[in-house]
C-alpha positions as CSV (number, residue, x, y, z in Angstrom):
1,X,6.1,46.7,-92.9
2,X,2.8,47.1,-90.7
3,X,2.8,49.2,-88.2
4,X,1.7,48.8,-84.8
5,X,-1.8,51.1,-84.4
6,X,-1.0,53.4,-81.4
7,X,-0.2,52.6,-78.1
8,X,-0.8,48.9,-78.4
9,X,2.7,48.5,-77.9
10,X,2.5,50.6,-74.4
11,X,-1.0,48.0,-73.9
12,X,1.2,45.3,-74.3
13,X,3.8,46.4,-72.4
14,X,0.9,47.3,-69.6
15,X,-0.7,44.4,-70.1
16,X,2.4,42.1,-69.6
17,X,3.4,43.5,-66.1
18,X,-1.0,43.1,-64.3
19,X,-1.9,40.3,-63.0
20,X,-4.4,38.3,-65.0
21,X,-8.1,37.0,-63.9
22,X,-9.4,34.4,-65.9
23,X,-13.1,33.6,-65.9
24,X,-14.7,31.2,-68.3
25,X,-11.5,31.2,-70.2
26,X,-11.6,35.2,-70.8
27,X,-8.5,37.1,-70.0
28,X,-8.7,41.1,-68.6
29,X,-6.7,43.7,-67.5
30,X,-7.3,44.7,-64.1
31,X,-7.6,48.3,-63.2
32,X,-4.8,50.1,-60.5
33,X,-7.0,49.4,-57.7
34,X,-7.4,46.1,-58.8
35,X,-3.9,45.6,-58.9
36,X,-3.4,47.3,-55.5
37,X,-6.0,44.7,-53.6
38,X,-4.0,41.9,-55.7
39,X,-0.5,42.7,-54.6
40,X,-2.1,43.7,-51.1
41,X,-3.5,39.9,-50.5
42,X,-0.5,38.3,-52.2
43,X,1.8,39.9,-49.4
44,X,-0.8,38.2,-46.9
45,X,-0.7,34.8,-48.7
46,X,2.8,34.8,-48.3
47,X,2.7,35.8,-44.5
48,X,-0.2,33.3,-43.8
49,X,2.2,30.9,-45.4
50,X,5.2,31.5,-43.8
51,X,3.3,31.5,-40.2
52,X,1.9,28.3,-40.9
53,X,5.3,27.2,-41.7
54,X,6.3,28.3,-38.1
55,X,3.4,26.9,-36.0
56,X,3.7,23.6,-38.1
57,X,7.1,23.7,-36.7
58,X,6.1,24.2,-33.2
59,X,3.4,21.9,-33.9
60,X,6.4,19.2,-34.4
61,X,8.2,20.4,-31.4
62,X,5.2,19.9,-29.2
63,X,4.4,16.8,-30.7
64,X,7.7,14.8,-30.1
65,X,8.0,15.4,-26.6
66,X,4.0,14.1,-26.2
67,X,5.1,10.8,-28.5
68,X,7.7,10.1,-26.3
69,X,5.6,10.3,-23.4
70,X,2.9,8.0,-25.2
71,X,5.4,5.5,-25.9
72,X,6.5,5.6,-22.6
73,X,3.1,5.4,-21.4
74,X,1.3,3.0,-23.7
75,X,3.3,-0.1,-22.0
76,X,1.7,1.3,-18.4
77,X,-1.1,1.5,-19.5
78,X,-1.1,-2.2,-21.6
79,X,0.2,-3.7,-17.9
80,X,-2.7,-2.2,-16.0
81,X,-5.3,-3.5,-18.3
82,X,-3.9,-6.6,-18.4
83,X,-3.3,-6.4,-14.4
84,X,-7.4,-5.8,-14.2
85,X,-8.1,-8.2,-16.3
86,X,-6.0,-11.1,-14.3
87,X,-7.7,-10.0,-10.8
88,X,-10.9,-10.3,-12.7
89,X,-10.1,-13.7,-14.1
90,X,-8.7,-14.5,-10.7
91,X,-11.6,-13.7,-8.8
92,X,-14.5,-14.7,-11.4
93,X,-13.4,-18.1,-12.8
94,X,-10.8,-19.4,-11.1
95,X,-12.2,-21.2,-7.8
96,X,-10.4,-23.9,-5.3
97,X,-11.5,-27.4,-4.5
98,X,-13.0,-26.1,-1.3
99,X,-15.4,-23.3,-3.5
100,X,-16.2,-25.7,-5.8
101,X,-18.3,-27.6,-3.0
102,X,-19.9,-25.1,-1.3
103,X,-23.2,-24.4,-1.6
104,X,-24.2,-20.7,-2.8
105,X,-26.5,-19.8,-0.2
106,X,-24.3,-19.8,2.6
107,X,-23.3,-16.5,4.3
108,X,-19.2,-16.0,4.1
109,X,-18.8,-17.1,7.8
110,X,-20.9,-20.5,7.4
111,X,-19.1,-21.1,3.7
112,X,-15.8,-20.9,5.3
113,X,-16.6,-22.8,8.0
114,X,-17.9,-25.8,5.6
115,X,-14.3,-25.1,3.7
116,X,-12.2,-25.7,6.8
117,X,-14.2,-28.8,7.4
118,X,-14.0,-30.2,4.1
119,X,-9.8,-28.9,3.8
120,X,-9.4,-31.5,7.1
121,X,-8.9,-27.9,9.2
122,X,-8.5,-28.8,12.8
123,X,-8.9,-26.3,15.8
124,X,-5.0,-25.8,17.1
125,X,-4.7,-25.7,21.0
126,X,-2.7,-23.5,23.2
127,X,0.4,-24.6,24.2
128,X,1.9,-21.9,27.5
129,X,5.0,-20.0,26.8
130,X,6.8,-21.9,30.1
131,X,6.3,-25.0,27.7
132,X,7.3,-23.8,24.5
133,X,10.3,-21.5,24.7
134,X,13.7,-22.1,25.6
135,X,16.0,-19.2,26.8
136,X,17.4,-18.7,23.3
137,X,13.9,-18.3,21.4
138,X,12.4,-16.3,24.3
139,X,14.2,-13.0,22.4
140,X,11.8,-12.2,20.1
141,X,12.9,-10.9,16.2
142,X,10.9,-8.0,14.3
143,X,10.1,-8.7,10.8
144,X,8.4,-6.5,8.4
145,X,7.1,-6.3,4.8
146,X,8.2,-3.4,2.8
147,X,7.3,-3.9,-1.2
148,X,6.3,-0.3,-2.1
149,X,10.0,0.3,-3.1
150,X,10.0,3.6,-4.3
151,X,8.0,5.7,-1.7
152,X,9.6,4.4,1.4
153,X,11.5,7.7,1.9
154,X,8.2,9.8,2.0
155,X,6.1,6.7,3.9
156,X,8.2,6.8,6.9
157,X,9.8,3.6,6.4
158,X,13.1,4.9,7.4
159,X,12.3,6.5,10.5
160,X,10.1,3.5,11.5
161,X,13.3,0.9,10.8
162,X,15.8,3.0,12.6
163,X,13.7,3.6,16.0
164,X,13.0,-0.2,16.1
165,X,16.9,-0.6,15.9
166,X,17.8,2.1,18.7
167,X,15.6,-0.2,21.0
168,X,17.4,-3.0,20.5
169,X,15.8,-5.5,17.4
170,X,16.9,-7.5,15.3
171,X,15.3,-6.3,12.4
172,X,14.1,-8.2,9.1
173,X,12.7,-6.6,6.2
174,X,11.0,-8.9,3.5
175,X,9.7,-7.7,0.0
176,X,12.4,-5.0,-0.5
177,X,12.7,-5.1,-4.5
178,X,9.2,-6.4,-5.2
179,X,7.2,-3.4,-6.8
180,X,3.5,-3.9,-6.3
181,X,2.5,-0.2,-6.6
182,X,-0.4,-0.8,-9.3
183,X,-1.8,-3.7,-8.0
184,X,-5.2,-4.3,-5.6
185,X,-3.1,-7.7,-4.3
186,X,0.2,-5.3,-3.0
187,X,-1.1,-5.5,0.7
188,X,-2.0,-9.3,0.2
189,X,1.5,-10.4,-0.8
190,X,3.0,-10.0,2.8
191,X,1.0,-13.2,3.7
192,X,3.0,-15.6,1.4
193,X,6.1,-13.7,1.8
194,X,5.9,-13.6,5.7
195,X,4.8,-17.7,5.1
196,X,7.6,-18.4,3.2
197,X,10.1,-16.3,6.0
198,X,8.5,-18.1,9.1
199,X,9.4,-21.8,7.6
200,X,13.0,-21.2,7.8
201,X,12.5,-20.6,11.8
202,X,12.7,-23.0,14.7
203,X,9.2,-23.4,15.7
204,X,8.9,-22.1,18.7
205,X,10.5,-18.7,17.7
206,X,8.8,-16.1,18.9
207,X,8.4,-12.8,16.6
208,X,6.8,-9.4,16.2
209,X,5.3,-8.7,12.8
210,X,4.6,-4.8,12.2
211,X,4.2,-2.6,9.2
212,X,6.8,-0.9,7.8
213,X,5.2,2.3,7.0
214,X,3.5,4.1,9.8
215,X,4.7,2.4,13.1
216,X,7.0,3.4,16.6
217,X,8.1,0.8,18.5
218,X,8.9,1.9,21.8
219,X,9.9,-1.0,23.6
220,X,12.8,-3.8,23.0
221,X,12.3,-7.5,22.7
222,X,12.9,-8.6,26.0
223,X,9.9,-6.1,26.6
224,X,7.8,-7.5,24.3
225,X,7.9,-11.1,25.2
226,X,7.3,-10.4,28.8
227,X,4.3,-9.0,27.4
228,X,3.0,-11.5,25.0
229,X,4.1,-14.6,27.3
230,X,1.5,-12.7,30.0
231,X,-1.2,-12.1,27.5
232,X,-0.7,-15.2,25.9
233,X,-0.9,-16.8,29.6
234,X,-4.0,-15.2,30.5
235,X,-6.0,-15.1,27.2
236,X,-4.9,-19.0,26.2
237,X,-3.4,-17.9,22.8
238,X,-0.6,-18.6,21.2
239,X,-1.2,-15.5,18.9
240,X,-1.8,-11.5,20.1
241,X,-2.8,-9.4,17.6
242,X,-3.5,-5.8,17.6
243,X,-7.2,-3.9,19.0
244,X,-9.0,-1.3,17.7
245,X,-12.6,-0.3,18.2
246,X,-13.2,0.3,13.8
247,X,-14.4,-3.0,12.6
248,X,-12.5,-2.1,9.0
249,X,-12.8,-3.1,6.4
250,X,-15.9,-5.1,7.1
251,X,-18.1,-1.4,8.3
252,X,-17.8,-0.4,4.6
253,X,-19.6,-3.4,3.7
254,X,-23.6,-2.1,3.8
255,X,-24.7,-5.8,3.1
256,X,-22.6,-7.7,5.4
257,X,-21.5,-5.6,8.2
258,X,-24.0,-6.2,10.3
259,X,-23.4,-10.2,9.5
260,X,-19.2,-9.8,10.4
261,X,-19.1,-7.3,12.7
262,X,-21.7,-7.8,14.7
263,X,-23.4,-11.6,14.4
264,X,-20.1,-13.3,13.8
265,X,-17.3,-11.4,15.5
266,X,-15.9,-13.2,18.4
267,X,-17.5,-12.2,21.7
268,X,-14.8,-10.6,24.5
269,X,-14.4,-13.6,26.6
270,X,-15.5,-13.4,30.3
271,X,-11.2,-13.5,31.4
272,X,-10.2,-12.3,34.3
273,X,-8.1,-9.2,33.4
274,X,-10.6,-8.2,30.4
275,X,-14.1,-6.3,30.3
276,X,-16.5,-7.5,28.5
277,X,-17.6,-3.7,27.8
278,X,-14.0,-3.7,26.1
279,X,-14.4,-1.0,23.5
280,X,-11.0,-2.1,21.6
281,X,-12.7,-5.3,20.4
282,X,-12.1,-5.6,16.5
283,X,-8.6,-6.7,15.0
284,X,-5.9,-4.5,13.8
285,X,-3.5,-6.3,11.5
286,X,-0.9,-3.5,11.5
287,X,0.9,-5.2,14.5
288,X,0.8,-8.6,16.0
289,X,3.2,-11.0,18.3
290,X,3.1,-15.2,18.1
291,X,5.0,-18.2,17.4
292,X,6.6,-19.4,14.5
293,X,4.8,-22.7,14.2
294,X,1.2,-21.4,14.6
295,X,1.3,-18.3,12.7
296,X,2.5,-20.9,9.8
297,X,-1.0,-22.6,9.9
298,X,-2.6,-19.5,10.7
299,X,-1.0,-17.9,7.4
300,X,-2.0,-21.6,5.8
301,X,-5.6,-20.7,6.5
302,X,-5.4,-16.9,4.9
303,X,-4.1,-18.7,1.9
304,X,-6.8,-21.0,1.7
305,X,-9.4,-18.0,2.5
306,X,-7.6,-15.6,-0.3
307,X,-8.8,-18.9,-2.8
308,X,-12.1,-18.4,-1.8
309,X,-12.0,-14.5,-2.0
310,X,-14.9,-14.4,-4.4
311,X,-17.2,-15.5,-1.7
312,X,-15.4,-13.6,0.9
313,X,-16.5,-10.0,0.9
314,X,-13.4,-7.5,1.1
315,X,-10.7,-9.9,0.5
316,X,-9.6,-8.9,-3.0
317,X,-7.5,-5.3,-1.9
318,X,-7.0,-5.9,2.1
319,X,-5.2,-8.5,3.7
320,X,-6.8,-7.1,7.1
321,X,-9.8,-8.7,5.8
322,X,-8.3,-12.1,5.7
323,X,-6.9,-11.8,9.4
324,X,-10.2,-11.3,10.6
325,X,-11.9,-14.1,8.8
326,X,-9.3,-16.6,10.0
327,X,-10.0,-14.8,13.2
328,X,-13.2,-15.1,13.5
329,X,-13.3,-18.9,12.8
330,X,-11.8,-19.7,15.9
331,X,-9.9,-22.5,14.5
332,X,-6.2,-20.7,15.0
333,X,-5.4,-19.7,18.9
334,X,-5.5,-16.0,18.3
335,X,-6.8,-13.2,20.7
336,X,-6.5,-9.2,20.5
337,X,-4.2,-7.1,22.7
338,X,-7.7,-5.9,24.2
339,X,-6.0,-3.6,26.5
340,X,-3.2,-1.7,24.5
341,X,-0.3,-3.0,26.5
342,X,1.4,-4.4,23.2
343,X,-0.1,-2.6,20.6
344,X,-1.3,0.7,20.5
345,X,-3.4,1.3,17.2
346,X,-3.5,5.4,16.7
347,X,-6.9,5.4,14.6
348,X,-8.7,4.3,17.9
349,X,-6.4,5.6,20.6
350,X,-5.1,8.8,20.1
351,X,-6.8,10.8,22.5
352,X,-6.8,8.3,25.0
353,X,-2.9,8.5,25.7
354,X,-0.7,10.7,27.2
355,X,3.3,11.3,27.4
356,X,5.2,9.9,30.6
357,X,8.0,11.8,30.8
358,X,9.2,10.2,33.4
359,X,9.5,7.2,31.5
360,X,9.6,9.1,28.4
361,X,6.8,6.5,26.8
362,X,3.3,7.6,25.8
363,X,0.9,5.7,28.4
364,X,-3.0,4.4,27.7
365,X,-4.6,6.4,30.6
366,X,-7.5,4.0,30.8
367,X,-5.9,1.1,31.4
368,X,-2.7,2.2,32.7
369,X,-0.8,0.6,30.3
370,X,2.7,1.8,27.8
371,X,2.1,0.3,24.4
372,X,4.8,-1.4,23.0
373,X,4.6,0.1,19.8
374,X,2.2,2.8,18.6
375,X,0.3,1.9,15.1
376,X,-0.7,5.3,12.9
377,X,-3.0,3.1,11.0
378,X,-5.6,5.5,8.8
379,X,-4.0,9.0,9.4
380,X,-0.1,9.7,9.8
381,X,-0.7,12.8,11.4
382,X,1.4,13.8,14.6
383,X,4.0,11.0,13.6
384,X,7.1,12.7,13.9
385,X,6.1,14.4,16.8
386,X,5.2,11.3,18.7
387,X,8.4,9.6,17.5
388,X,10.6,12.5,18.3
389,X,9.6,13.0,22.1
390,X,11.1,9.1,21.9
391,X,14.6,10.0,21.3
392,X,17.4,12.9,21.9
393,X,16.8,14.8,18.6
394,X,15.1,13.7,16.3
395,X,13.9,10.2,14.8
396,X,15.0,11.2,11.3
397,X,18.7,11.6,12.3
398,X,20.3,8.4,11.9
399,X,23.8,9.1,13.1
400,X,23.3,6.9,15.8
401,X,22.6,3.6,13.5
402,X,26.3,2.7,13.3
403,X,27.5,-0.1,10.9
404,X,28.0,-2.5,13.3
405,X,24.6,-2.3,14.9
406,X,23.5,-2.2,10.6
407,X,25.8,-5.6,10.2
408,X,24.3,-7.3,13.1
409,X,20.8,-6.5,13.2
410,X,19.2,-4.8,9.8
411,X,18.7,-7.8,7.0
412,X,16.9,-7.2,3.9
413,X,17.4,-3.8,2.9
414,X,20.5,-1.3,2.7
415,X,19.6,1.2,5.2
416,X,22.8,3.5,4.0
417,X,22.0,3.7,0.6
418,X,18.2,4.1,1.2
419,X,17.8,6.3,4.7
420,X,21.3,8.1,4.9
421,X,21.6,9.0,1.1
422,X,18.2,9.1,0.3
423,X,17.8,7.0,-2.3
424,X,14.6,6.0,-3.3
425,X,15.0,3.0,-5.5
């Protein structure tokens, strides 16, 4: 029987509990300190594993909550590219019969002239209001556009629907459910929508047309067509459209403004209750008054200028744009409320008017004149406090709009469930 030589047994037995190093295939026995740095940087494996473990975890939890969101996202984002690509399409390739003729070097003004001529447009002539309206049409209705569905609580729509129906309107809303928020055409589409509304009128109903956002209206129809028959009267148009002294958008334009606002804007006419000095003497779109019949052609001829929007400057993101091109054509029996006695538009005239108590109005002090309705086109600021020197209280308190006066004279929208219970879509 051999016998072990001493203490290779207590080697063994050493050698079996230290850790091993192997280099080029050569086993050796660490030494204590060895073994000490070894079990030292084990224990710190082990922790570095077990805190990747957690932040792989929390890596996880982040990361779900951001997929969702991409996936929610993604779509958006697919719908705006394609949206982008459409209004490119739209305003590169496409082109209408009447673009298709017109020669490229003609400025905007002359090219839609040519297309009117070519379209068989004919000039439309004044017809009086003594001739035109009957007693029952002489009441005119208020329509309005409203398609940014989900902001109208914070965009004053509310406010601006329920003053217009404590003055006595008949109020219609068109658009309500359309959702045009991420779209350069979401101004534009109140032309075809107010088109397709003004068919189903007799034509010699008479109408005020106002945004829905960022406008008081401070007098009642009866009012307002004693107002517009007199303009109308005295200007020879069948259509009154808002003034202001900004020539927007067209003064944004460096290479045509001076072309549009300037060479080709209609001239103030020589009448007898208008200056020529006039500063208000560029359309405002915000607000205008006219019959159903010739607004219908007028709207005709927007359509027609929309088609030829790449040779149009401005016309792809601002329907004002196309009001004053058709405007400016002459071809449409249109003039501007040069002296504020309709239409008061706030960009232009806000420190020209002052509060009547009296008449508890606000009052143009240059011309002596209380706008019909007051137009906070640009900047809303000093809304509510215009508005609420209108009424007892406050204009957001609807307590007054009962449902009868809701039955007979709101269409379109459900001013309950949007204005009284506040909600939103």
């Amino acid at each position: 029987m051999m016998v072990s030589p001493p203490g290779k047994n207590a080697a063994t037995t050493r050698h079996s509990i230290l850790p091993l190093s192997v280099s080029k295939g050569r086993s050796t026995t660490e030494s204590p300190k060895q073994l000490s740095m070894a079990m030292h940087n084990n224990s710190a494996f082990v922790e570095r594993k077990k805190n990747r473990g957690t932040l792989g975890k929390l890596r996880i939890q982040l990361l779900q909550p951001m997929g969702r969101l991409i996936i929610l996202v993604f779509p958006l984002l697919v719908f705006l590219v394609l949206q982008s690509c459409r209004h490119y399409l739209s305003t590169v390739l496409e082109s209408s019969p009447a673009l298709q003729q017109l020669p490229s070097a003609l400025l905007p003004m002359d090219a839609l002239r040519l297309a009117m001529k070519v379209n068989g447009i004919s000039k439309l002539e004044h017809r009086p209001p003594e001739v035109r309206a009957s007693d029952d049409k002489k009441k005119p209705i208020l329509i309005t556009f409203a398609n940014y569905k989900g902001f109208s609580f914070f965009a004053h729509f509310c406010e601006t629907i329920s003053l217009a129906l404590r003055v006595g309107w008949e109020v219609h809303v068109l658009g309500w459910g359309e959702f045009h928020l991420f779209s350069s055409r979401a101004k534009f589409s109140k032309i075809p929508a107010l088109l397709t509304f003004l068919k189903t009128l007799p034509p010699d109903q008479t109408f005020l047309f106002m945004d829905a956002y960022d406008v008081l209206v401070m007098g009642g129809p009866d009012e307002a067509y004693e107002k517009f028959a007199e303009a109308s009267t005295t200007q020879q148009a069948d259509i009154i459209i808002g003034a202001e002294k900004v020539c927007y958008p067209f003064d944004k334009h460096e290479q045509y403004a001076k072309h549009l606002c300037h060479d080709e804007y209609p001239l103030i006419l020589p009448l007898s209750n208008v200056d020529v000095d006039n500063p208000y003497r560029y359309l405002n779109a915000g607000v205008w008054m006219g019959y159903a019949d010739t607004a219908i052609q007028f709207l005709e001829g927007m359509i027609m200028i929309d088609e030829m929007r790449p040779r149009l400057p401005m016309t792809e993101g601002d329907d004002q744009a196309h009001f004053h091109y058709a405007f400016m054509s002459h071809m449409y029996s249109t003039s501007l409320d040069y002296h504020n006695a309709l239409f008061g538009a706030m960009g232009s005239v806000k420190e020209e008017i002052t509060f009547d108590g009296d008449q508890k109005r606000w009052k143009h002090q240059s011309y002596d004149t209380y706008p019909l309705t007051l137009h906070f086109n640009g900047n809303k600021e000093g809304y509510f406090d215009y508005g609420n020197s209108l009424v007892d209280g406050e204009i957001s308190d609807y307590s007054s709009i009962t449902e009868d006066v809701l039955k007979q004279s709101l269409h379109g929208v459900d001013f309950n469930r949007v204005c009284k219970q506040g909600w939103l879509l």
